[in-house]
C-alpha positions as CSV (number, residue, x, y, z in Angstrom):
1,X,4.6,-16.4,-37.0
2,X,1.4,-18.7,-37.7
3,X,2.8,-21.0,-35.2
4,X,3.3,-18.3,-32.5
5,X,0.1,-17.0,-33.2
6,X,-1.7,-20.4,-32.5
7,X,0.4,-20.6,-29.2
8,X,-1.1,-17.7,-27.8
9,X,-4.9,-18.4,-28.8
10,X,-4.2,-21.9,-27.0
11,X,-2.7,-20.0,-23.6
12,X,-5.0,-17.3,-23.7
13,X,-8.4,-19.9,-24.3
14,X,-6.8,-21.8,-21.9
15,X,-6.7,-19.6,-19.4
16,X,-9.9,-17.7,-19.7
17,X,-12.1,-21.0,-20.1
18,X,-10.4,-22.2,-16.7
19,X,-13.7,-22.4,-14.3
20,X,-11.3,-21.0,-11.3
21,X,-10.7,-17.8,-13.8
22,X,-14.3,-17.4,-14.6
23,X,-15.1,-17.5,-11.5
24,X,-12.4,-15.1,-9.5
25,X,-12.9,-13.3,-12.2
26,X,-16.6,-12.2,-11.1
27,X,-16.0,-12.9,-7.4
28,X,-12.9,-11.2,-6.7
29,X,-14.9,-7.4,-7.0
30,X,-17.7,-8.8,-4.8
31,X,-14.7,-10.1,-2.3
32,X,-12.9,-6.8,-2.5
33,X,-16.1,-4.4,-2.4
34,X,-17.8,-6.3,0.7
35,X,-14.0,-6.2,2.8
36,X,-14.1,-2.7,2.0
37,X,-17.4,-1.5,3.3
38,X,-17.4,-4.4,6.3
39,X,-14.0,-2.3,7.6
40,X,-16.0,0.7,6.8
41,X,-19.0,-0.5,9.1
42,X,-16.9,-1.7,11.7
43,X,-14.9,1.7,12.1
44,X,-18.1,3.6,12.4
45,X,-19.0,1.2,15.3
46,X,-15.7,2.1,17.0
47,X,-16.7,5.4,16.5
48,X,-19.6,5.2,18.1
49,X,-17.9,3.7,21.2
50,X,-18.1,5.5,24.7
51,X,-14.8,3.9,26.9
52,X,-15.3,5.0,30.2
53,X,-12.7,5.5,32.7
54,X,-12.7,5.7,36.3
55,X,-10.4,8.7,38.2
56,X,-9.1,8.4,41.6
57,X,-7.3,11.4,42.8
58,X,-6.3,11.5,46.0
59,X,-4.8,15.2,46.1
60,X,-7.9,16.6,43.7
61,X,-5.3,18.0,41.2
62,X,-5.9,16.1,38.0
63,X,-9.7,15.2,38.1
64,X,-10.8,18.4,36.0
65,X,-7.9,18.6,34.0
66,X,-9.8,14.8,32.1
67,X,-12.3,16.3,30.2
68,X,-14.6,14.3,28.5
69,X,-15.7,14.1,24.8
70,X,-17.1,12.0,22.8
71,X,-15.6,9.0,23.0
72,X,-13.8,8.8,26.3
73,X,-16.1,9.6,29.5
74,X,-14.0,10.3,33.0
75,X,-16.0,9.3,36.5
76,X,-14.7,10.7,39.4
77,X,-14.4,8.2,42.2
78,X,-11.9,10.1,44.3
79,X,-14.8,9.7,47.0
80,X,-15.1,6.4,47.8
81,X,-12.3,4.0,49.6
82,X,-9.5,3.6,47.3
83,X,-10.3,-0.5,47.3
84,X,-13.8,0.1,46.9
85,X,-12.8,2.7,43.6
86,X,-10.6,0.1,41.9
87,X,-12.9,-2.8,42.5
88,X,-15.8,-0.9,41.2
89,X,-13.2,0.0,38.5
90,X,-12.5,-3.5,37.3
91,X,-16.2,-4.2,36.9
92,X,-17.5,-1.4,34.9
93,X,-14.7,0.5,33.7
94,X,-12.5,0.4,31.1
95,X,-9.5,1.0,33.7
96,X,-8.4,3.1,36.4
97,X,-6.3,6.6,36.1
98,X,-4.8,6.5,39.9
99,X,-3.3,10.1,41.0
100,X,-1.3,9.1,44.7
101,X,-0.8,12.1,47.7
102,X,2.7,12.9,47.5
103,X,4.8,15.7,49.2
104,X,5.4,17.5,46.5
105,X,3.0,18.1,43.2
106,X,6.2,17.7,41.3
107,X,7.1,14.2,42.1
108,X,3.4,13.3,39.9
109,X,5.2,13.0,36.8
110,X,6.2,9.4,37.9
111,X,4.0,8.6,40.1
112,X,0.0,8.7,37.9
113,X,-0.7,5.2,37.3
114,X,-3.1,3.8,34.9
115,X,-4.6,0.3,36.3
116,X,-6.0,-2.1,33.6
117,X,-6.3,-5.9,32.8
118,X,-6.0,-4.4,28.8
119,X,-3.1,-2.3,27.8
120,X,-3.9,1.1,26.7
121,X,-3.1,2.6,23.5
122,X,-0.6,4.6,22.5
123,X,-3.1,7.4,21.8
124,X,-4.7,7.4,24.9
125,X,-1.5,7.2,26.7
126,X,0.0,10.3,25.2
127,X,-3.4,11.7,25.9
128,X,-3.2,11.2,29.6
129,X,0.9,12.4,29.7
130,X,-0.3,16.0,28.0
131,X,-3.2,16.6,31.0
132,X,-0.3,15.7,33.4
133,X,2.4,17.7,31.7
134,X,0.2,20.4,31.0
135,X,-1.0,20.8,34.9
136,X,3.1,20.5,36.3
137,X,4.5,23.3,33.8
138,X,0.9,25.1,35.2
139,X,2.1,25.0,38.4
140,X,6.1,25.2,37.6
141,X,4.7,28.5,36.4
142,X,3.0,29.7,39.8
143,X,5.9,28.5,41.5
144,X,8.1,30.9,39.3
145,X,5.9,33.9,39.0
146,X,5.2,33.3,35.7
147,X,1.6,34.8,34.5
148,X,0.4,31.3,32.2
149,X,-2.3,33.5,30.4
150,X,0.7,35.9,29.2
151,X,2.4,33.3,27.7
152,X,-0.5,31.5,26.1
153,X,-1.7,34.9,24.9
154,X,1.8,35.6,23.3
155,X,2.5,32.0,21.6
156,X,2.1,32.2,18.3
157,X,0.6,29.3,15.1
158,X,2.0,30.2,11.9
159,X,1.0,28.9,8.8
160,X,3.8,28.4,5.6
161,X,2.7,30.0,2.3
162,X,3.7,27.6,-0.3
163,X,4.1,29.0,-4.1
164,X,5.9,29.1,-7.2
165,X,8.4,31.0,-9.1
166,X,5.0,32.4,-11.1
167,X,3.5,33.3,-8.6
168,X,0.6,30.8,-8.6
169,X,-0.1,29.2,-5.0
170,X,1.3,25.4,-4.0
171,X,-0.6,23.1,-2.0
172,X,0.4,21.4,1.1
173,X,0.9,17.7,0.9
174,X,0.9,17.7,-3.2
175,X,4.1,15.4,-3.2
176,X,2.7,12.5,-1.3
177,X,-0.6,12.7,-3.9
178,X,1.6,12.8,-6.4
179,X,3.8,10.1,-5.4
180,X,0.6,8.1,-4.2
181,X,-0.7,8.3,-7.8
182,X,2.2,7.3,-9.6
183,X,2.6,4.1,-6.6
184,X,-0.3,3.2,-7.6
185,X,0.1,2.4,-11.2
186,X,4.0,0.9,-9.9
187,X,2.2,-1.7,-7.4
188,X,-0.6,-2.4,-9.9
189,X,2.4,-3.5,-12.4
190,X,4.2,-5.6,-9.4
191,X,0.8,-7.4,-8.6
192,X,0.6,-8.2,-12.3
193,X,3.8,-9.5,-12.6
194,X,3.8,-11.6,-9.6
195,X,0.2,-12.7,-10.1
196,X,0.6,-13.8,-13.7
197,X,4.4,-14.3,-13.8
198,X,3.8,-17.6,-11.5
199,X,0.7,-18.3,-13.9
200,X,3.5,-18.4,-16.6
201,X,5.4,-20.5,-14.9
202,X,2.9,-22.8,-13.4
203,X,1.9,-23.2,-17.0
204,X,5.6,-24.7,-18.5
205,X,5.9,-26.6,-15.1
206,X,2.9,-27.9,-15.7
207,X,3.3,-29.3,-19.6
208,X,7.0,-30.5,-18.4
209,X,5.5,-32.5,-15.3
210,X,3.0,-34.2,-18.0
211,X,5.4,-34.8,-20.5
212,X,3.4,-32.9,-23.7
213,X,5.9,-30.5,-23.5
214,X,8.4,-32.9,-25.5
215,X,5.3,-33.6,-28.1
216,X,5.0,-29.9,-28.4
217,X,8.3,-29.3,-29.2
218,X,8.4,-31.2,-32.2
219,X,6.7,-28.8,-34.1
220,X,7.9,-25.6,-32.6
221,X,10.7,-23.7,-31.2
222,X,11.1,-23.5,-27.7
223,X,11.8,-19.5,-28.2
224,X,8.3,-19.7,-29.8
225,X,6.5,-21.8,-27.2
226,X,8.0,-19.5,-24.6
227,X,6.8,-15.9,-26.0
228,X,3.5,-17.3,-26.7
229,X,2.9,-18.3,-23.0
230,X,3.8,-15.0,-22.0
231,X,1.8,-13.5,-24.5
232,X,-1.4,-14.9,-23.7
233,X,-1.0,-15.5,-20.4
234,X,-0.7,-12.1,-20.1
235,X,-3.5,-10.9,-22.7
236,X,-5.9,-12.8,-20.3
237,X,-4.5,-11.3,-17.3
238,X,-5.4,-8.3,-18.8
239,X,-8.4,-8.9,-19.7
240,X,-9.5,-9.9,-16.0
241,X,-8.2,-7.1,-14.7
242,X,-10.3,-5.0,-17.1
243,X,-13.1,-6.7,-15.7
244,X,-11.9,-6.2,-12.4
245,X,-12.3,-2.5,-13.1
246,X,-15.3,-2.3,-14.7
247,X,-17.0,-4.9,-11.8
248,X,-15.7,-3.7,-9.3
249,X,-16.3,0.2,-10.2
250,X,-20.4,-0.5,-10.8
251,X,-20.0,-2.2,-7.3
252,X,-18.5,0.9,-5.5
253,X,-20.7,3.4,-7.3
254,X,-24.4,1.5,-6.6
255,X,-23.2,0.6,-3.0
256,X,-22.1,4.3,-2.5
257,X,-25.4,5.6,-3.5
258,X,-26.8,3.4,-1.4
259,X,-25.5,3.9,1.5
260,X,-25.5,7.8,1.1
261,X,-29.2,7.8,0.3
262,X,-29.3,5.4,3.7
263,X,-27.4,8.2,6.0
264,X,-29.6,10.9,4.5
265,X,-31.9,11.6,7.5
266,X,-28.9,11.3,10.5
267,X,-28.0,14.7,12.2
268,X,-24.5,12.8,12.4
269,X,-24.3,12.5,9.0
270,X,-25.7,16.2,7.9
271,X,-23.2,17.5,10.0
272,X,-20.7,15.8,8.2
273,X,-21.9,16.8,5.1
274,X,-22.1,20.2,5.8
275,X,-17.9,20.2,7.5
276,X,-17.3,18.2,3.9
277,X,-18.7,21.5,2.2
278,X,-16.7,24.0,4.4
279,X,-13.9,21.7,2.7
280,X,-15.4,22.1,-0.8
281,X,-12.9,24.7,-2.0
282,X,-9.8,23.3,-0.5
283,X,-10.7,19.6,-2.5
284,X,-11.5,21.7,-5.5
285,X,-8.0,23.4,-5.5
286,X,-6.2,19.9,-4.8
287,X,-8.2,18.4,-7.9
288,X,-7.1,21.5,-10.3
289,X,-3.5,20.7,-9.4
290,X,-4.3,16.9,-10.0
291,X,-5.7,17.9,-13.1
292,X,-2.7,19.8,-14.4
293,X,-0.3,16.5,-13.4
294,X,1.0,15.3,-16.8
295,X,-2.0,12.5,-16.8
296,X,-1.5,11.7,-20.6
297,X,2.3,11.1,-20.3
298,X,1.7,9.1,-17.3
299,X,-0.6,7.0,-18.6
300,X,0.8,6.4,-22.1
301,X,4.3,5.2,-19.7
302,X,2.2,3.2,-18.0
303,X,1.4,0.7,-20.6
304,X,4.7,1.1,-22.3
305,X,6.4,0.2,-18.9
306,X,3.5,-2.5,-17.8
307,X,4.4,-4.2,-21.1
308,X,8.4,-4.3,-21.1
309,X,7.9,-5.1,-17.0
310,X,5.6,-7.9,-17.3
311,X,7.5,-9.3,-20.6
312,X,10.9,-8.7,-18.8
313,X,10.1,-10.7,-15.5
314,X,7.7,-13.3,-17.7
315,X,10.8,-14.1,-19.5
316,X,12.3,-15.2,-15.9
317,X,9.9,-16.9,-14.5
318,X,9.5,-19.2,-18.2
319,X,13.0,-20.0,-17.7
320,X,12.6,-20.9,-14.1
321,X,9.3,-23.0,-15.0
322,X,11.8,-25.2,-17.4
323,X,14.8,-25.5,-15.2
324,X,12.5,-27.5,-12.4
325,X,10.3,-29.9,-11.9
326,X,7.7,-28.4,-9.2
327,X,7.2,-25.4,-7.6
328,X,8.9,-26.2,-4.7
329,X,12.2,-26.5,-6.8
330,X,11.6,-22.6,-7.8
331,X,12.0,-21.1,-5.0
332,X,15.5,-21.1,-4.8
333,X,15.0,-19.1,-8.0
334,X,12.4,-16.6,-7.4
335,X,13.6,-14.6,-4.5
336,X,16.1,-12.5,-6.5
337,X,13.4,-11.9,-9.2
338,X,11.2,-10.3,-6.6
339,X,13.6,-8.6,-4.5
340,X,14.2,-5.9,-7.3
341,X,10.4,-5.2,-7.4
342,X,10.5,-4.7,-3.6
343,X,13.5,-2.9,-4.1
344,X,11.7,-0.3,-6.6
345,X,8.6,-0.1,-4.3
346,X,11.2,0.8,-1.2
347,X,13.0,3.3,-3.5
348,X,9.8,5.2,-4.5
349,X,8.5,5.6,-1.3
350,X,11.0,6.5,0.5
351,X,13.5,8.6,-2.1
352,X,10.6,9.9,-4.5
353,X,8.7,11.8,-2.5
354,X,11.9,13.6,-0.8
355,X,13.9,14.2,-3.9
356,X,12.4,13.0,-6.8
357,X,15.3,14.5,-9.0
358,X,17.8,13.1,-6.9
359,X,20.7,10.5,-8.1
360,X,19.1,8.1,-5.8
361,X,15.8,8.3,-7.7
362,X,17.3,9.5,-10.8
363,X,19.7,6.0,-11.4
364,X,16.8,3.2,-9.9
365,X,14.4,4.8,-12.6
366,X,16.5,4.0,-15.3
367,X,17.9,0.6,-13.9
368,X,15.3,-1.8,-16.1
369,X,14.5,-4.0,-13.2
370,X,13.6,-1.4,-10.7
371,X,12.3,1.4,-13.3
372,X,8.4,0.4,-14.1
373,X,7.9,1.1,-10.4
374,X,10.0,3.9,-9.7
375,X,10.1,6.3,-13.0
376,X,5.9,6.2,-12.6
377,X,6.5,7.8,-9.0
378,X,8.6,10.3,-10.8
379,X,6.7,11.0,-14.0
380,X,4.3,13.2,-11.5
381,X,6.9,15.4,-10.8
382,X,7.8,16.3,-14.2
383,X,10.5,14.4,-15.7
384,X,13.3,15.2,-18.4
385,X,12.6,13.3,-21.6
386,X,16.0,12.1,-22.2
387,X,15.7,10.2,-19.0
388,X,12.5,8.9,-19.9
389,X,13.7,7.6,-23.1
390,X,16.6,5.9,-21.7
391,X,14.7,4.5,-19.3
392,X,12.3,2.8,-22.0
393,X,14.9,1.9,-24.3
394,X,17.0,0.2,-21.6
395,X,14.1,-1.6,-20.5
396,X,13.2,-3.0,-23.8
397,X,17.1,-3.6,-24.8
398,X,17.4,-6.0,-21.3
399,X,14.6,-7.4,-22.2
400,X,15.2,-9.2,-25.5
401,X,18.9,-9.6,-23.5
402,X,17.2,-11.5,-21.1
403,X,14.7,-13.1,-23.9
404,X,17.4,-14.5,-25.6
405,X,19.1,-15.9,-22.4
406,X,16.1,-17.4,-20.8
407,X,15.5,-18.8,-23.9
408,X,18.9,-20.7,-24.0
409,X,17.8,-22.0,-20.1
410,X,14.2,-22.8,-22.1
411,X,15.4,-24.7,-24.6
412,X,17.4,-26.7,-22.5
413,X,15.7,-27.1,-19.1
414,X,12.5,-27.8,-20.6
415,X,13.4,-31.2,-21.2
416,X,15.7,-32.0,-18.5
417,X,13.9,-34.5,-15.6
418,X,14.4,-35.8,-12.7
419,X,17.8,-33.7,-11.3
420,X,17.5,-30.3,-9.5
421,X,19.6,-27.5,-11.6
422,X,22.1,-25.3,-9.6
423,X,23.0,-21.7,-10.2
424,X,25.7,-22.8,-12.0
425,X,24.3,-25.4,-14.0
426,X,22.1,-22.4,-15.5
427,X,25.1,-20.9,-16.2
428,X,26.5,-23.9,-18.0
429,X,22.8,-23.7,-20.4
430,X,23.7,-20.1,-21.4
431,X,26.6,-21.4,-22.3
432,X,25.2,-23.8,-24.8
């Protein structure tokens, strides 16, 4: 145990007193905090934007129907010489919206042409299809007999009540936060293990490739060696990430301020504030049903599963570390590694926020390879605690499984040179 002991101390001082650790470590917030507000700068320049766009209707049809906001201004230049429009057009305008004189007003729905050296969005192309739509079925009505105003006057918006068998109202849209929450501790687990899995086997490829792996190995196990690279590696992954979250938190909040104190005085901005207040009660309802989400239990099966998901896949990636000789040899290995991570991710979103009590969800929860990302998108939704305790015991069962296998591959591989190992040589270790 002493031994073990002193094998994490040298994996975890390694790793911390690295320069490239220290200094991600403290950069990485900055990195993250500066993308974050330069994306948030350059969408409020978009904003600000005016595209203008030139209209040339030659029947006089469509030009009132483009109204213009914001954003989008429409200039009619239906009186000018059609050559004259377009080349005037293609020197200050954003592109042309060309409506041709046809026989019938009918025969428009094929025939409005947008003229551009860009291609339009699919936004403002659906934009410019509703105006046209909505001026034919206009005039289909006419045609008909059929008073518009009647029928606008007599369509109807309804609005779903959602509650519960106690009578106490539901909120719209409470299923994607609460798969969204739980996603997020499941991808912050798949980072880690990705992240600091390689670091793990970087490390053993590392000591192999340099040959003081066989001096190491003379005084302790290979099981031994293997646990405490896991173990510290991952006691200073966590350890960065913590400081990650502390950084990177100070960061957010002084640069908020900041910039809120900045957009004080902007009529933009105090209107903003003051359609954010109208809002206040609705945010305030959605945080009351945040708050009564099973927060303890999901962050107590966080850490249980962040543990046995990190040791589980570290376990892999040290028996992948001594079966090669570089990283490019690994790659063979590590695709089906990180396909059941994918695999979970997948399976959350797209299973757990439909039916997150269905057999689809219900089965990759409890598989140990898929179920640190998918039972955390579940555990908002309320789950059974037999399935949660099979799920936990299961993980942690595979895990000494795979322990004790990848430390059969360990013991052999990690001082094998010189020859690239096949699936089935791997097999042939287990054996051993």
């Amino acid at each position: 145990m002493n031994k073990l002991s002193l094998i994490i101390q040298r994996e975890f001082f390694a790793k911390v007193r690295n320069k490239s650790f220290i200094v991600m470590t403290f950069l990485s917030p900055l990195l993250f905090v500066g993308m974050a507000f330069l994306i948030g700068y350059l969408s409020n320049m978009n904003k600000d934007s005016l595209t203008r766009i030139a209209v040339y209707d030659q029947m006089g049809v469509l030009k009132n129907h483009f109204k213009s906001d914001a954003h989008t201004q429409y200039v009619d230049l239906s009186n000018l010489p059609f050559k004259t429009a377009k080349d005037t057009a293609s020197a200050s305008y954003e592109g042309l919206l060309y409506v041709p004189k046809v026989d019938h007003i009918q025969e428009l729905k094929e025939k409005v042409e947008y003229i551009s050296e860009d291609s339009p969005s699919i936004e403002f192309i659906s934009k410019i299809e509703e105006v046209v739509d909505s001026m034919l079925t206009q005039e289909n009505f006419k045609a008909s007999g059929i008073d518009s105003k009647k029928i606008e006057s007599a369509q109807v918006t309804s609005e779903l009540q959602l509650s519960k068998y106690s009578g106490d109202e539901s909120l719209k849209g409470l299923n994607e936060i609460k798969v969204a929450i739980g996603g997020l501790f499941g991808y912050l687990i798949m980072m880690f293990i990705i992240i600091y899995g390689n670091f793990v086997m970087r490390s053993v490829i590392e000591e192999k490739t340099n040959r003081i792996i066989e001096i190491v190995i003379s005084s302790v196990k290979p099981f031994q060696l293997m646990m405490g690279k896991i173990i510290g590696t991952s006691l200073a992954g966590i350890l960065q990430f913590l400081i990650w979250a502390i950084v990177g938190g100070v960061l957010f909040f002084m640069a908020s301020s900041y910039f809120g104190m900045e957009a004080g005085g902007s009529a933009g901005q105090v209107a903003e504030a003051a359609k954010q207040a109208e809002q206040l009660n609705s945010f305030q309802s959605y945080l009351l049903e945040i708050q009564n989400l099973p927060i303890a239990t999901l962050i107590i099966c966080f850490v249980i599963y962040f543990i046995g998901g990190y040791f589980l896949y570290s376990s892999f990636y040290a028996a992948i570390g001594a079966a090669v000789d570089s990283e490019t040899d690994s790659q063979q290995f590590l695709l089906p590694i990180i396909m059941p991570l994918m695999l979970g991710v997948y399976i959350g979103f797209f299973t757990v926020i439909n039916d997150p009590h269905g057999t689809v969800a219900t089965v990759f929860s409890i598989i140990p390879l898929t179920s640190p990302i998918v039972m955390l998108m579940r555990i908002p939704f309320g789950v059974p605690a037999w399935q949660l305790i099979l799920s936990i015991v299961l993980l942690f069962a595979t895990f000494m499984l795979v322990v004790w296998a990848a430390a059969k591959i360990y013991r052999v591989g990690v001082l094998m040179h010189g020859k690239k190992p096949t699936w089935k040589e791997l097999v042939k270790w287990l054996k051993y």
